[in-house]
SEZA-738723 format. One line per field, with one value per residue (C-alpha): x, y, z; chain; residue number from 1. Coordinates in nm, 4 decimals, always signed. Layout:
BEGIN
c1 = c(X ...);
c2 = c(Y ...);
c3 = c(Z ...);
chain = c(A ...);
n = c(NUM ...);
***
This chain:
BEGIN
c1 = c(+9.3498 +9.0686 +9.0419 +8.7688 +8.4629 +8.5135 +8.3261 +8.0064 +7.9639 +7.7544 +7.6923 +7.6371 +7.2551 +7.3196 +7.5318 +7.2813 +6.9616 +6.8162 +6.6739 +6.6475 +6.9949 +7.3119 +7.2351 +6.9209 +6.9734 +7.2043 +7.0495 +7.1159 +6.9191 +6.9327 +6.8715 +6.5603 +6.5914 +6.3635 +6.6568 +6.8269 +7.1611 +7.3017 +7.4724 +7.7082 +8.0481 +8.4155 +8.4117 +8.8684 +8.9161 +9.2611 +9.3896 +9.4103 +9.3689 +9.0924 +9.1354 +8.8700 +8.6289 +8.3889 +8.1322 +8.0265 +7.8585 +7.5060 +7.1483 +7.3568 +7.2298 +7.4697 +7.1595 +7.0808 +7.4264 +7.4952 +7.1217 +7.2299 +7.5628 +7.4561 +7.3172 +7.5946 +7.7204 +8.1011 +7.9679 +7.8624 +7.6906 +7.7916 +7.6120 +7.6162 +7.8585 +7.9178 +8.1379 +8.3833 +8.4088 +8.4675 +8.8034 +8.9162 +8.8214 +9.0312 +9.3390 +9.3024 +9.2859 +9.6173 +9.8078 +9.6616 +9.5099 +9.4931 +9.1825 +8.9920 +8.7577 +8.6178 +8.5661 +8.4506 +8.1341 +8.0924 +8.1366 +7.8387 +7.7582 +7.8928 +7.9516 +8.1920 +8.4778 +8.7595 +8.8904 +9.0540 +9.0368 +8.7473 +8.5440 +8.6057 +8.5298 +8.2453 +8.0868 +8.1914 +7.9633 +7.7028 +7.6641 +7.6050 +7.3606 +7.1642 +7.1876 +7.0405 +6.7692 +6.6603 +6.6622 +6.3585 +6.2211 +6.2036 +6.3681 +6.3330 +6.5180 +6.6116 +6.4966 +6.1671 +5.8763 +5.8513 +6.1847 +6.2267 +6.5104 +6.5548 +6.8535 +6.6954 +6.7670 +7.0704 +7.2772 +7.4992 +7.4560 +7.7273 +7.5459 +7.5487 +7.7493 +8.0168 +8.0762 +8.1061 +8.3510 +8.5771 +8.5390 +8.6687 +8.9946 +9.0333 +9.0525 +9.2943 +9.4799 +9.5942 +9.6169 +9.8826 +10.0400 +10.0213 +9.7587 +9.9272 +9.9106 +10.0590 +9.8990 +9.4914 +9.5627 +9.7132 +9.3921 +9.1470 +9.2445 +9.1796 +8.9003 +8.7696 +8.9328 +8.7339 +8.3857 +8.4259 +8.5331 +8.2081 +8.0019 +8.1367 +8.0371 +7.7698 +7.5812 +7.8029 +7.9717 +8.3666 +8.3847 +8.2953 +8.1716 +8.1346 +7.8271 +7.9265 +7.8434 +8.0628 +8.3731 +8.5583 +8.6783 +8.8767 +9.0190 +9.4075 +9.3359 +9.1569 +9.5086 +9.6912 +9.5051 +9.3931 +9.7213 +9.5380 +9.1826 +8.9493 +8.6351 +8.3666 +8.2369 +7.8457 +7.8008 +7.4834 +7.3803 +7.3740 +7.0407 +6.8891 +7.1306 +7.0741 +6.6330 +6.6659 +6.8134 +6.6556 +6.3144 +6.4165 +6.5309 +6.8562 +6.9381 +6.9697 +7.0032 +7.3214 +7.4469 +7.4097 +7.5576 +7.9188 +7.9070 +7.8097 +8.0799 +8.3114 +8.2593 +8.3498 +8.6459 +8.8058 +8.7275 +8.9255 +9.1997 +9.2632 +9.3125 +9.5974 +9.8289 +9.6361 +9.3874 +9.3615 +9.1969 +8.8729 +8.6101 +8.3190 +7.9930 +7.7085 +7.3898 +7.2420 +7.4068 +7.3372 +6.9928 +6.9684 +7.2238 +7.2086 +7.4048 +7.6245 +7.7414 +7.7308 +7.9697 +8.1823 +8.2335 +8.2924 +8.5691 +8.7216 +8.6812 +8.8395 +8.4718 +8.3365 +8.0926 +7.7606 +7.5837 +7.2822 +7.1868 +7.2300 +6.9787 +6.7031 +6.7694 +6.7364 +6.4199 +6.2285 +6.2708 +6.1000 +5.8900 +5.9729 +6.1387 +6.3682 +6.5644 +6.4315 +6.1016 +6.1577 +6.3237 +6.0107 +6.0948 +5.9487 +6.2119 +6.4835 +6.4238 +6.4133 +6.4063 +6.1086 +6.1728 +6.0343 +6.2764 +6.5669 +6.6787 +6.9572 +7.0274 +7.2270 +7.5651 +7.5556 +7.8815 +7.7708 +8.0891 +8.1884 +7.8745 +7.9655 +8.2809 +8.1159 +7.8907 +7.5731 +7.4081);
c2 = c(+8.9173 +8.6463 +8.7293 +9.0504 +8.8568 +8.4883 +8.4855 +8.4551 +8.0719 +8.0565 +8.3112 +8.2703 +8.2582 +8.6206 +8.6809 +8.4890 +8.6690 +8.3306 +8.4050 +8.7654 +8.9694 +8.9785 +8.7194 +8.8548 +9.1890 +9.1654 +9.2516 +9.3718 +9.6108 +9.9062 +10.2105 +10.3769 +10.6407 +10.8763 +10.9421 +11.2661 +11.3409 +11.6822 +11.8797 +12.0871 +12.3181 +12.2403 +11.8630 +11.8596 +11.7785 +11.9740 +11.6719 +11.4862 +11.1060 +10.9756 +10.6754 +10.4149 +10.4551 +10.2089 +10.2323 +9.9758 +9.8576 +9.6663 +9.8272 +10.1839 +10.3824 +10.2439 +10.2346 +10.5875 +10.7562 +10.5756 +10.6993 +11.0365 +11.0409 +10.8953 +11.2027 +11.3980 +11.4143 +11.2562 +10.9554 +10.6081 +10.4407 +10.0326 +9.8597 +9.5755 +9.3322 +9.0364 +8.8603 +9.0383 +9.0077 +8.6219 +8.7245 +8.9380 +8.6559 +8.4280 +8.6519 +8.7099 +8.3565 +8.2686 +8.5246 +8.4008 +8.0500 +8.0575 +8.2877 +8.0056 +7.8078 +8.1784 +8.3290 +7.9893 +8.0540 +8.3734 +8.2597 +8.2719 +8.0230 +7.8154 +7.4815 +7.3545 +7.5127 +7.4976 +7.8113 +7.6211 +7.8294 +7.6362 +7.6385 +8.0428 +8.0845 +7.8749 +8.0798 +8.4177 +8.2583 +8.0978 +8.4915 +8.6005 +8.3837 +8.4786 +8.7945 +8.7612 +8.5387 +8.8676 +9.0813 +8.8853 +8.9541 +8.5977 +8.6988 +9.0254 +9.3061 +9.2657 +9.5585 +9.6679 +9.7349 +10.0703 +10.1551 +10.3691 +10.5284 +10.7038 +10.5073 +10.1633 +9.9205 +9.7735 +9.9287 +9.6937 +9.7982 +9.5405 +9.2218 +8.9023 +8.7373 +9.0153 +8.9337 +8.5805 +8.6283 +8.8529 +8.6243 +8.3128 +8.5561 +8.6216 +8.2642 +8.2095 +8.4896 +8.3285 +7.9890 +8.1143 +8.2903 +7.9857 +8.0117 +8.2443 +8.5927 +8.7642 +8.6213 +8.6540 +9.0530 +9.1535 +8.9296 +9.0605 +9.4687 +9.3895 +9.2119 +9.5252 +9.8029 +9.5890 +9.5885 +9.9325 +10.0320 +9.8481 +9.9777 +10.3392 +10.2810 +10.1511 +10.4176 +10.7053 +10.9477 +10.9238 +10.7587 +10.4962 +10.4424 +10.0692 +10.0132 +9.6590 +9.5929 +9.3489 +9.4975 +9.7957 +9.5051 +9.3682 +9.7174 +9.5529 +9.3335 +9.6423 +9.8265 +9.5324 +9.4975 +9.8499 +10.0281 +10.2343 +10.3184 +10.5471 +10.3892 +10.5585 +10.3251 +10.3880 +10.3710 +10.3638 +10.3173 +9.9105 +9.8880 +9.9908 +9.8070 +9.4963 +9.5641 +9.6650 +9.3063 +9.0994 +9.2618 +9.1207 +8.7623 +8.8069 +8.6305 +8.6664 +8.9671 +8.8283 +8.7206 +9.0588 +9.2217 +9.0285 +9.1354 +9.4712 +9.5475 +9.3385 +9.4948 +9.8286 +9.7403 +9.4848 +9.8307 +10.0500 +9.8177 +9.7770 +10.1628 +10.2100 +10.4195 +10.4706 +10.7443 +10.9440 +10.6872 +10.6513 +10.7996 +10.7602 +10.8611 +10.8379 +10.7630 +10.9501 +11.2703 +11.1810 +11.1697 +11.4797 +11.7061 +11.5223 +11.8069 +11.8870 +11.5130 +11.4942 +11.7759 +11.5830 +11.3082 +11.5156 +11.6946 +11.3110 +11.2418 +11.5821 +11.6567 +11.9764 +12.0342 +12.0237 +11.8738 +12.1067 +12.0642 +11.6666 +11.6581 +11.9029 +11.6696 +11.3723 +11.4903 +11.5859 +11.2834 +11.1145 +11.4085 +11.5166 +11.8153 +11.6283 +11.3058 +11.2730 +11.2599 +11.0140 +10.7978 +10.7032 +10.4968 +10.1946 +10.2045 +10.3436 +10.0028 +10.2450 +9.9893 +10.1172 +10.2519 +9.9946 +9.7538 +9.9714 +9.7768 +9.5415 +9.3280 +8.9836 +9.0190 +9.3856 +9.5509 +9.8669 +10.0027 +9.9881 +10.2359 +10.4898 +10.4887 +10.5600 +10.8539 +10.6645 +10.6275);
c3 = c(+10.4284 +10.4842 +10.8807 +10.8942 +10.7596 +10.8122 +11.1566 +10.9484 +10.8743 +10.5321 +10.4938 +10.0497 +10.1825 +10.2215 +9.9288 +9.7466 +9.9128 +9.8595 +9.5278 +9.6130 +9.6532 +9.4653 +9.1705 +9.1316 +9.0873 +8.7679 +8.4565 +8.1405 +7.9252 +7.7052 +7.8907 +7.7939 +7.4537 +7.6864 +7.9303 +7.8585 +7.9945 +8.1427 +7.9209 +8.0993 +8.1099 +7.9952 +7.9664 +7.8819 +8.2663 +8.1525 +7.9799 +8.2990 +8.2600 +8.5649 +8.6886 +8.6601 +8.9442 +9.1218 +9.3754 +9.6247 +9.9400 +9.9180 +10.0472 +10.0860 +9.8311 +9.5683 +9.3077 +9.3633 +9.3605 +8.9844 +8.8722 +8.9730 +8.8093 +8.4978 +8.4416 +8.3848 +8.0184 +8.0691 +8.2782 +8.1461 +8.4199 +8.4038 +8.7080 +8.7973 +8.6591 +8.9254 +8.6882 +8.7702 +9.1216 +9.0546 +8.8249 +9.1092 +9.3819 +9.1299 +9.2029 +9.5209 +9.5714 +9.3767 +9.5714 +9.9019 +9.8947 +10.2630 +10.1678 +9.9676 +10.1581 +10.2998 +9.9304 +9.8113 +10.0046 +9.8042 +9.4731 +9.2893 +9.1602 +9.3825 +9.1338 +9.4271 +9.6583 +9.3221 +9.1484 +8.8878 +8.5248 +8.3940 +8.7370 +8.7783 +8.3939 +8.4286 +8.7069 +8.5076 +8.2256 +8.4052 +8.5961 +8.2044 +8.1583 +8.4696 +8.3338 +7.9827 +8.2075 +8.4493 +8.0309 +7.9820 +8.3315 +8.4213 +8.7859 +9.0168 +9.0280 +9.4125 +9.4590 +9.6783 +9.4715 +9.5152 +9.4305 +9.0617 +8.9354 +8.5937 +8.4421 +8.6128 +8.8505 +8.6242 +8.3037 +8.1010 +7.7451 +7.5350 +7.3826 +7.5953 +7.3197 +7.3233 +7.6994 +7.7146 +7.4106 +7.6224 +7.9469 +7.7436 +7.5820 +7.9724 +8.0224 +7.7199 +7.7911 +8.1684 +8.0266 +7.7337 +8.0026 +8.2840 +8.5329 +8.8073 +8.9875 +8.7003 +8.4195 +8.6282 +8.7218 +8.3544 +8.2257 +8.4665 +8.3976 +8.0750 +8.0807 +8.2600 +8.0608 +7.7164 +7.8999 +7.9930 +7.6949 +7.5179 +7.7544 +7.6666 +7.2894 +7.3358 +7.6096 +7.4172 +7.7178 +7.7670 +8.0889 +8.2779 +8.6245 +8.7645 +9.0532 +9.1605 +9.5737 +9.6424 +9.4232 +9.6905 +9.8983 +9.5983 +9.6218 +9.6413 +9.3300 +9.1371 +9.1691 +9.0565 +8.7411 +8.6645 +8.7530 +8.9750 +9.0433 +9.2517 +9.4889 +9.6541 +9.9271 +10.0805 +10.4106 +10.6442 +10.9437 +10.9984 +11.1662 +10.8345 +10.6201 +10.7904 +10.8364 +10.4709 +10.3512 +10.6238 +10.4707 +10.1347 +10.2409 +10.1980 +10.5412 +10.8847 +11.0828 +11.2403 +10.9764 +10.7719 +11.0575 +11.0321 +10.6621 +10.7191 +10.9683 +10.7584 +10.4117 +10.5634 +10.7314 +10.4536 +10.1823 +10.4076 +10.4795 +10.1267 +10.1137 +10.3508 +10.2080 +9.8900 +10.1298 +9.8238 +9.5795 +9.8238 +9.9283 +10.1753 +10.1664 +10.4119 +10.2704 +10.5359 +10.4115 +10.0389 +10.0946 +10.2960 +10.1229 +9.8145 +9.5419 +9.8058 +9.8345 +9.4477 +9.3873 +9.6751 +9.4333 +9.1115 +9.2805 +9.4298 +9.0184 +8.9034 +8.7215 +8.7087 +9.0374 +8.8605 +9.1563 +9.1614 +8.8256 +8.8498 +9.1450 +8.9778 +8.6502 +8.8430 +9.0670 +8.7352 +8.5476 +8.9054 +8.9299 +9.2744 +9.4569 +9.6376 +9.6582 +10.0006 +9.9019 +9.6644 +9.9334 +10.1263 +10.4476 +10.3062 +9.9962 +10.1588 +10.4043 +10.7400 +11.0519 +11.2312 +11.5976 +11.7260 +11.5736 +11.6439 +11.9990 +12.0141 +11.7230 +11.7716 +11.5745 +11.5296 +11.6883 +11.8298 +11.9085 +11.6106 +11.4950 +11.7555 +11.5792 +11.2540 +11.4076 +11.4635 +11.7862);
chain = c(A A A A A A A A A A A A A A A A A A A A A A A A A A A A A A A A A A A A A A A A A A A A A A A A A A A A A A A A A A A A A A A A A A A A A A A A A A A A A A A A A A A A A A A A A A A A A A A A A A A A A A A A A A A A A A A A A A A A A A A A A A A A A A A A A A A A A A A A A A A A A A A A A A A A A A A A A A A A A A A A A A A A A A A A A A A A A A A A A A A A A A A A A A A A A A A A A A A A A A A A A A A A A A A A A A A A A A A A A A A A A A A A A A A A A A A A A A A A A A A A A A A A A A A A A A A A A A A A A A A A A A A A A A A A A A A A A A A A A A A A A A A A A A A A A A A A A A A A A A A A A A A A A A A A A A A A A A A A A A A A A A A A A A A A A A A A A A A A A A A A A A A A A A A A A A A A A A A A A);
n = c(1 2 3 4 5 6 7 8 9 10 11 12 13 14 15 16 17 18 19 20 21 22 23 24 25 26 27 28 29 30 31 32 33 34 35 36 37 38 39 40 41 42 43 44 45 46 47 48 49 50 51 52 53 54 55 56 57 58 59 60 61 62 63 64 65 66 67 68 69 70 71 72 73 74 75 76 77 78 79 80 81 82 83 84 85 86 87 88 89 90 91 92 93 94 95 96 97 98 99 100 101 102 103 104 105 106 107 108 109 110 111 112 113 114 115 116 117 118 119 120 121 122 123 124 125 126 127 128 129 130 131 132 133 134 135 136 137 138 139 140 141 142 143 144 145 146 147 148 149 150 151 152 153 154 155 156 157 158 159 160 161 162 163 164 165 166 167 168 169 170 171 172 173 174 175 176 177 178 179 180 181 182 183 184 185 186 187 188 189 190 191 192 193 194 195 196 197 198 199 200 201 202 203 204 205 206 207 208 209 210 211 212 213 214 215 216 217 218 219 220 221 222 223 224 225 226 227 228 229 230 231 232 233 234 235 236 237 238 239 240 241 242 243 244 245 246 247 248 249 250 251 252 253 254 255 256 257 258 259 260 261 262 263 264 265 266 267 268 269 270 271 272 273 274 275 276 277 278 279 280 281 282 283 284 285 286 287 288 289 290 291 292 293 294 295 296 297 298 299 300 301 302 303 304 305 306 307 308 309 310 311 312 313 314 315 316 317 318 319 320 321 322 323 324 325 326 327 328 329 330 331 332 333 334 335 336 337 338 339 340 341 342 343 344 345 346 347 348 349 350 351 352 353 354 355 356 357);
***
C-alpha cells in the first residue's frame, strides 16, 4: 500500500511547492456570471445513475480538462478541494497504519505526524481557511502567469461557513460512531456526496465532477466511501511534468520524479479489477486532438459526445482557434531541448513503457 512512493524522503516540500503548489492553488470563488454553458441534446442519460467521477494527477493538464468540461450543460465543475484528500488519508491510515509516517509527510498542514480526529479535522479546517485566504487574493494561484482558463484556476461555489459546518458533522459523525474504518469511510462519502451536492446548487447543472491532484491514488478509499466511482487520471510525459513544477518551486527534480512515477503507478494499482471505472488520458493527445479526447471521456461518463462543440465553446471564450494555441510552451511548462538529457531520479524505463521516448 505505502511501498510505490516512499523512496522520496520529504518530499511535503513538493507537496507543499514551498509556498507555491498544492496549498496554494486552492481557492474558492464564484465563477464569473459572464460564463455561458453549452446547451446541448438529450440530457436523461436513459435514467442511468453515473457514478461520481474525479480527475487527478498534478501539472498534467488537470486544470484544462475541468475548464473544458464545465462547459457542457450537465457538468458542475468542483476543483480543487484538498480537504478531502486528508479524510481519505485518515482512512487509509486506520485500515493500514503501517502507511502513517509516509502519508504524514503529505498531510497538509502538517501540525505533527498524528491522525487523531481532532488533528485530521483540524487540518481539514485549517485547508478551509487557506482557502477563504487565496478568495481575497492574498496568495497565488500556483499557476504560471500566463495561464487563463474560462471557468478559472479554482471553482468551489458553497460558503466557507457551510464547509467547515459539514467537516465538523464529519468529525461527529465518526466520533458517535467510534473512531474506526467503518465509521471514517461512511463519514467521508458523505461528507463528499453533501459538498457535491452544495456545489451542484449552488453552480446549477445536475452533476458533479471533482478536479483534486492528489485524490486518484485514494482510488481504494473513494470506492469504500462512495460505493463506487469513476477517475480519469492525466498523464504526461515526466520530463515536462517534472521542468513544469521544478519551474514553479515546487521542489527538486528528483524528487518530483519519485512522485511522478509513483502517482501513476499507486492510481493504477488501486484500479485492479475495477479496469472499467478509470480512465487515462495523455495530455499530449488532449492538447493535440483535444474534441476527440473530450468525447473519450463523455462516453467513459455515459454523456452524450459533444466534444466538438465543447472545444469551439471553450476556444471562443479564450479567443483562439485551438487549444493548442492557447497552450504556449511557456504555460504548458515544455522542458526546452536543451534540458531534455538525463534527469537524476527519473526512471526512464518506465517512460518507454508509457510511449515516450
Amino acid at each position: 500500500m505505502c511501498s510505490i512512493l516512499q523512496s522520496s524522503e520529504n518530499i511535503i516540500d513538493f507537496w507543499a511547492g514551498e509556498g507555491q503548489g498544492y496549498l496554494s492553488v486552492v481557492s474558492m470563488m464564484r465563477c464569473s456570471q459572464e460564463v455561458n454553458y453549452l446547451v446541448e441534446g438529450d440530457m436523461s442519460f436513459g435514467g442511468t445513475a453515473l457514478a461520481p467521477t474525479f480527475i487527478g494527477n498534478f501539472r498534467s493538464g488537470t486544470t484544462l480538462l475541468i475548464n473544458i468540461l464545465g462547459l457542457h450543460e450537465a457538468i458542475t465543475p468542483w476543483f480543487e478541494t484538498k480537504a478531502l484528500c486528508e479524510a481519505l488519508r485518515f482512512l487509509r491510515i486506520t485500515k493500514h497504519p503501517e502507511c502513517s509516517c509516509f502519508e504524514a509527510s503529505l498531510a497538509q498542514p502538517p501540525l505533527g505526524e498524528s491522525f487523531d480526529i481532532e488533528t485530521v479535522t483540524a487540518r481539514m479546517l485549517a485547508d478551509i481557511k487557506a482557502t477563504a485566504s487565496r478568495v481575497k487574493g492574498d496568495h497565488p494561484s500556483g499557476k504560471n502567469r500566463d495561464e487563463r482558463y474560462p471557468i478559472g484556476n479554482d471553482c468551489i461555489m458553497y460558503p466557507i461557513e457551510v464547509a467547515e459546518h459539514e467537516i465538523n458533522q464529519w468529525r461527529k459523525k465518526i466520533i458517535r460512531g467510534k473512531v474506526g474504518v467503518d465509521s471514517i469511510a461512511e463519514a467521508t462519502g458523505m461528507l463528499i456526496q453533501n459538498l457535491g451536492a452544495l456545489q451542484v446548487e449552488y453552480y446549477g447543472k445536475p452533476m458533479w465532477i471533482n478536479k483534486t491532484p492528489e485524490i486518484p491514488r485514494f482510488g481504494a478509499e473513494l470506492r469504500q466511501c462512495m460505493g463506487g466511482c469513476r477517475v480519469i487520471m492525466l498523464i504526461r510525459d515526466g520530463r515536462d511534468v517534472i521542468h513544469s513544477a521544478s519551474r514553479l518551486g515546487w521542489g527538486d527534480k528528483a524528487r518530483i520524479a519519485t512522485w511522478w512515477k509513483g502517482m501513476i503507478e499507486e492510481t493504477r494499482s488501486a484500479f485492479v479489477g475495477h479496469e472499467s471505472d478509470y480512465l487515462e488520458i495523455r495530455y499530449e493527445d488532449l492538447i493535440q486532438d483535444t474534441a476527440e479526447q473530450v468525447n473519450h471521456i463523455l462516453r467513459f461518463m455515459g454523456l452524450p459526445t459533444i466534444g466538438v462543440k465543447l472545444v469551439k465553446a471553450y476556444c471562443e471564450k479564450l479567443g483562439v482557434d485551438a487549444v493548442s494555441e492557447k497552450v504556449s510552451a511557456k504555460s504548458a511548462g515544455l522542458a526546452p531541448q536543451g534540458e531534455l538529457g538525463v534527469i537524476e531520479g527519473l526512471d526512464y524505463d518506465f517512460m518507454v513503457k508509457l510511449g515516450y521516448q
